[in-house]
C-alpha positions in Angstrom: 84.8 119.2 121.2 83.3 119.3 125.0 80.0 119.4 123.5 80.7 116.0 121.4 82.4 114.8 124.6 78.9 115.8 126.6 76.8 113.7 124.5 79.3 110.5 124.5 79.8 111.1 128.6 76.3 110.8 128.9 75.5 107.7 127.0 76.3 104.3 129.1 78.5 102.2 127.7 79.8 99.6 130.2 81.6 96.9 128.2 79.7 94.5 126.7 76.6 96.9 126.5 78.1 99.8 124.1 75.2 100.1 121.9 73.9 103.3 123.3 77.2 104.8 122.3 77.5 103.4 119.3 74.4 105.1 118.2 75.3 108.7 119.6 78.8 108.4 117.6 77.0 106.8 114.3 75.0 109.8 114.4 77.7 112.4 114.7 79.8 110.8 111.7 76.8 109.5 109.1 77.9 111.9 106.8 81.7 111.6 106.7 82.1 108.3 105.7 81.6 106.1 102.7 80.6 103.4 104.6 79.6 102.4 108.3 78.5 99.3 110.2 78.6 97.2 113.1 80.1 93.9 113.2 78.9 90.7 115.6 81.3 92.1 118.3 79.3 95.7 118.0 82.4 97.5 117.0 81.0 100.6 115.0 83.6 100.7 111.9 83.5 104.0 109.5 85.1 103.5 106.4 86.8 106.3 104.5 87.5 104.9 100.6 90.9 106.5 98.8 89.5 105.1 95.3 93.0 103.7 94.8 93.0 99.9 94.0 95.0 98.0 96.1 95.2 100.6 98.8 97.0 100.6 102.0 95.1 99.9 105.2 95.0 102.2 108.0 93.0 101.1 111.0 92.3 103.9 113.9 90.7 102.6 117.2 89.2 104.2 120.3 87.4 101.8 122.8 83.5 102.5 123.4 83.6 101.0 126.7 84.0 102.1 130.3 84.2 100.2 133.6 81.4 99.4 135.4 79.3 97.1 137.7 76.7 94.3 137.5 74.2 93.4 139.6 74.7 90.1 141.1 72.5 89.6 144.2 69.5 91.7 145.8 69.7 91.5 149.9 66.1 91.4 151.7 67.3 94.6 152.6 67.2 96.3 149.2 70.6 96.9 149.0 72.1 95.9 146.1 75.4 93.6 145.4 77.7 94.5 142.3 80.6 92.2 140.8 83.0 94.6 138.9 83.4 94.7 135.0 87.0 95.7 133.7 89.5 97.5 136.3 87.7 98.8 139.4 89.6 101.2 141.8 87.5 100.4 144.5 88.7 103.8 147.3 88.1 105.7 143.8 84.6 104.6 142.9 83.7 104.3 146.7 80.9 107.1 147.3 80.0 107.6 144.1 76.4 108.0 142.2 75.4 105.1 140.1 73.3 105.2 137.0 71.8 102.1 135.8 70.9 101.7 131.7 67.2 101.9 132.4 67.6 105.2 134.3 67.8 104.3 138.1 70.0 106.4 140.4 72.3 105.2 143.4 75.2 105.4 145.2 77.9 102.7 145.6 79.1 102.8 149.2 81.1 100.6 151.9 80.0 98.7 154.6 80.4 100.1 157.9 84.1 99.4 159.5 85.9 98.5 156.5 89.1 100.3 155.7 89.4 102.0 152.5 92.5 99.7 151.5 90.1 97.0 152.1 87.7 98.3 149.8 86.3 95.2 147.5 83.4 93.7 145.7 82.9 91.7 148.7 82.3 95.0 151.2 80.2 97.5 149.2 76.9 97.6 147.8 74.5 100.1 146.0 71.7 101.8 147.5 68.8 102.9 145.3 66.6 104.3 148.3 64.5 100.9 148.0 62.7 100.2 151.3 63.0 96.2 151.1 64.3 93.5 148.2 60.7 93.1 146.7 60.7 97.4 146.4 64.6 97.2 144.8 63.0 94.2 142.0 60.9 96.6 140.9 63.3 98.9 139.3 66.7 96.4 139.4 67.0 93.0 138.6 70.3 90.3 138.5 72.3 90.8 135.5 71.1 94.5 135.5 74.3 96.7 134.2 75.4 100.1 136.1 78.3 102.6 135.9 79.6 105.9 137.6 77.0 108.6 136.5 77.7 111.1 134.0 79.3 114.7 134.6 81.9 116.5 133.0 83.4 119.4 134.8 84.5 122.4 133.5 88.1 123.6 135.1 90.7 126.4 134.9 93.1 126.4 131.9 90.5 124.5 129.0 90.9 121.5 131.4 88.0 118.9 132.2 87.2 116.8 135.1 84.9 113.8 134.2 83.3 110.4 134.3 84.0 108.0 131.7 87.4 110.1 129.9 88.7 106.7 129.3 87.9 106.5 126.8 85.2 109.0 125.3 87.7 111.3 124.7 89.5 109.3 122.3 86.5 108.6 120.8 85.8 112.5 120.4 89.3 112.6 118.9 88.6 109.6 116.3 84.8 111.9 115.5 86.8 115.1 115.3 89.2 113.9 113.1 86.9 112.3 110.7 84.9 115.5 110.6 87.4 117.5 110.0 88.7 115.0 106.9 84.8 115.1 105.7 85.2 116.6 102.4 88.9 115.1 101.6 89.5 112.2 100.0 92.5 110.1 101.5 95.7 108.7 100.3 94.8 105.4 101.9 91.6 103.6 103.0 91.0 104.5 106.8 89.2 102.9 109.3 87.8 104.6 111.9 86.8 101.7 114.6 85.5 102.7 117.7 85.9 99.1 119.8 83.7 97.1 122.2 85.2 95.2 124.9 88.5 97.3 125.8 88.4 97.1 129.2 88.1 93.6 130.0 91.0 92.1 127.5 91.1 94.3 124.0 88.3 92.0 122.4 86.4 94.4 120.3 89.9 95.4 118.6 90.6 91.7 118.1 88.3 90.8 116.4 88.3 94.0 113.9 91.7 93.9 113.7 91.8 90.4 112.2 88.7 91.3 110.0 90.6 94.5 108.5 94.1 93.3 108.8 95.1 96.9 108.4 98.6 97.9 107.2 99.0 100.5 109.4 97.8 100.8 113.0 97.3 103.9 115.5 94.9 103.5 118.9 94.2 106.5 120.5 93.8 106.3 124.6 94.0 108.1 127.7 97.4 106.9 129.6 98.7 108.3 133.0 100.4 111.1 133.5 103.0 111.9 136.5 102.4 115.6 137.8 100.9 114.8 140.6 101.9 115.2 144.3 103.6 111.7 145.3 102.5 110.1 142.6 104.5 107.4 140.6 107.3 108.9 138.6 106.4 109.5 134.8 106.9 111.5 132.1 103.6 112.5 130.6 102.1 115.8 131.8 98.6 117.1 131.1 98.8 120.3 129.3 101.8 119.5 127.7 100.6 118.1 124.3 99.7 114.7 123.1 101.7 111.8 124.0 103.2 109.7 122.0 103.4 106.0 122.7 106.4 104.2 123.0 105.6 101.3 125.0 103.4 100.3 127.3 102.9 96.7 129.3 101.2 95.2 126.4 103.1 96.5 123.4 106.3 97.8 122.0 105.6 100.4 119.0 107.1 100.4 115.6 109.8 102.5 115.6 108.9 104.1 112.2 105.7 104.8 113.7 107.3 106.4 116.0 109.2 108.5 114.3 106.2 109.6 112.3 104.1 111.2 115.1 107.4 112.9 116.3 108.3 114.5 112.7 104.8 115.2 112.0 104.5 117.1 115.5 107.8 118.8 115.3 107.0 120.2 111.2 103.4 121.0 112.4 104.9 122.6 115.4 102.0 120.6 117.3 103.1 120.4 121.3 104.4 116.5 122.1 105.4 114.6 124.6 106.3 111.1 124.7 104.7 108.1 126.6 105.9 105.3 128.2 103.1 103.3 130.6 105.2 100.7 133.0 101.2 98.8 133.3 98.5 98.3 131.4 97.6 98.4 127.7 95.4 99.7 124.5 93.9 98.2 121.5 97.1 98.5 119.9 98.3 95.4 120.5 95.6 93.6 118.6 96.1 95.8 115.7 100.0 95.4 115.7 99.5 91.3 116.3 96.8 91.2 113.7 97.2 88.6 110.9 101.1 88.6 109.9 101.5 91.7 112.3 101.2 96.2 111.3 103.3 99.0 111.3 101.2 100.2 114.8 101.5 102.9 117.3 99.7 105.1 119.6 98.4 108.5 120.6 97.7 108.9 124.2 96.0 111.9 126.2 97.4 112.2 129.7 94.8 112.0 132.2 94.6 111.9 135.7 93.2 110.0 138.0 92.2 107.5 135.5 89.5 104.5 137.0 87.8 107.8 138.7 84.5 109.9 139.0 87.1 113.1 138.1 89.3 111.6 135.1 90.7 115.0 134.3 92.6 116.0 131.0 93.3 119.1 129.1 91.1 120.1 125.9 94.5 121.5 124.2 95.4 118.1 124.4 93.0 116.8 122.9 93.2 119.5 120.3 97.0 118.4 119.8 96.3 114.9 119.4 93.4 115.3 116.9 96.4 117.6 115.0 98.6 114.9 115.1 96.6 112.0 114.0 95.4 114.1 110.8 98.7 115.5 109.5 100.3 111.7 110.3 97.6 109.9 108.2 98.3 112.7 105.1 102.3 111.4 105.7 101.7 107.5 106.7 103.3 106.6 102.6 106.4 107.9 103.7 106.9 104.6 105.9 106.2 102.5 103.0 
């Protein structure tokens, strides 16, 4: 799964401009489903057909987009001013390289005698080596979109340090899952939708939610985790399974849903944990608010430092939450 998670890491998919991912996931899934498209929004949906008429919906959704920047002024200088798209930890990011969509390095740094707690839009720039504003046009215009640039790090203990975790690796989860169910043919009819738009209000999962109007709703997403020094007090751990959602600042999960991922983890002897987020949100509140409402929950992977150049999770997590997700969907009838 790190190799799928290399290719995905290294496309750019800053929301609102997911189309290089889309392609790199369409292409590791074009034989595992019976149908696949992209809708207006550019959510890449993968349909999986049970043959049964009048089947029961089950909609799965990992968000294709990461935080990023976009270019909204060029100084005479060359150096280059950024507005922030979705949630930018600006201390986090601070230092960083850049990578733009059409290939052009940077780094994002602060002015000079600004205090890291004063980090903002406002006070840092990019610098692209340009030698004036007429040298920077040539390879950066306004409107021009750029993220953190791409690495994945390989740790002790089959743990990863990376860029853009949140939320590839919920989308490797959704493409491992689907691979794995290649040559099964489900209960249900699933819908594997990798969203557009997460980051900056759920609007990919909206809009596909209310298209599908799914019976059944699970997102998979990275949440935080609380084993760090000083850090705020949580429950989820990395290395200690996948996490199961029970609320989060957006959403309060069915409780049958619920109980689901926690039998289904405890028959399958898969390691669990379980998940509650004080802040913040997923797609699964668009699934669960969808037309007259689903049965929805959540599979989380704790990761650290989250907003970061060094998101960091464990593989065996991911492993456990790919487990869960594909013994749940064999069981999902039982809540009916």
């Amino acid at each position: 799964m790190v190799d799928i998670l290399q290719k995905l890491v290294g496309a750019v998919s800053v929301s609102g401009s997911e189309e290089a991912l889309s392609e790199v996931i369409r292409e590791f899934i074009k034989d595992c489903a019976d149908e696949i498209k992209n809708d207006a929004l550019g959510n890449l949906i993968a349909v999986k057909k049970s043959g049964k008429p009048g089947a029961k919906k089950i909609m799965m959704a990992a968000h294709m987009d990461e935080i990023g920047f976009i270019v909204t002024f060029i100084e005479d200088s060359g150096f280059i001013k950024v507005a922030p798209i979705g949630g930018i930890r600006w201390p986090a990011v601070a230092y960083g390289e850049i990578l733009f969509t059409n290939g052009q390095a940077g780094v994002l740094v602060p002015e000079g005698k600004i205090s890291p707690n004063d980090y903002s839009s406002a006070n840092m720039y990019i610098d692209i080596g340009a030698k004036d504003k007429a040298d920077a046009e040539t390879s950066v215009k306004i409107g021009d979109i750029c993220t953190l640039a791409p690495k994945i790090i390989n740790l002790m203990n089959n743990r990863v340090a990376a860029s853009k975790l949140d939320d590839k690796i919920a989308c490797v989860i959704l493409i491992q899952t689907l691979l794995e169910l290649k040559d099964t043919v489900p209960p249900n009819d699933l819908y594997f939708v990798f969203t557009t738009q997460e980051e900056v209000g759920v609007r990919g999962a909206k809009t596909s939610a209310q298209a599908i109007l799914p019976d059944y709703a699970i997102a998979v997403d990275v949440t935080a985790t609380g084993d760090t020094p000083e850090c705020q007090p949580m429950a989820s751990k990395v290395g200690s399974g996948a996490a199961i959602k029970i609320m989060d600042g957006l959403v309060i999960c069915h409780r049958d849903m619920i109980n689901l991922f926690l039998k289904t983890a405890e028959e399958k002897n898969i390691p669990h944990q379980s998940e509650i987020l004080a802040q913040g949100g997923t797609d699964t509140i668009a699934m669960q608010t969808a037309g007259t409402g689903s049965v929805a929950g959540a599979i989380s992977i704790p990761t650290r430092y989250i907003h970061s150049g060094v998101e960091l999770c464990s593989m065996d997590d991911v492993r456990a939450c790919v487990d869960l997700l594909k013994f749940s969907l064999e069981k999902i009838d039982t809540l009916a």
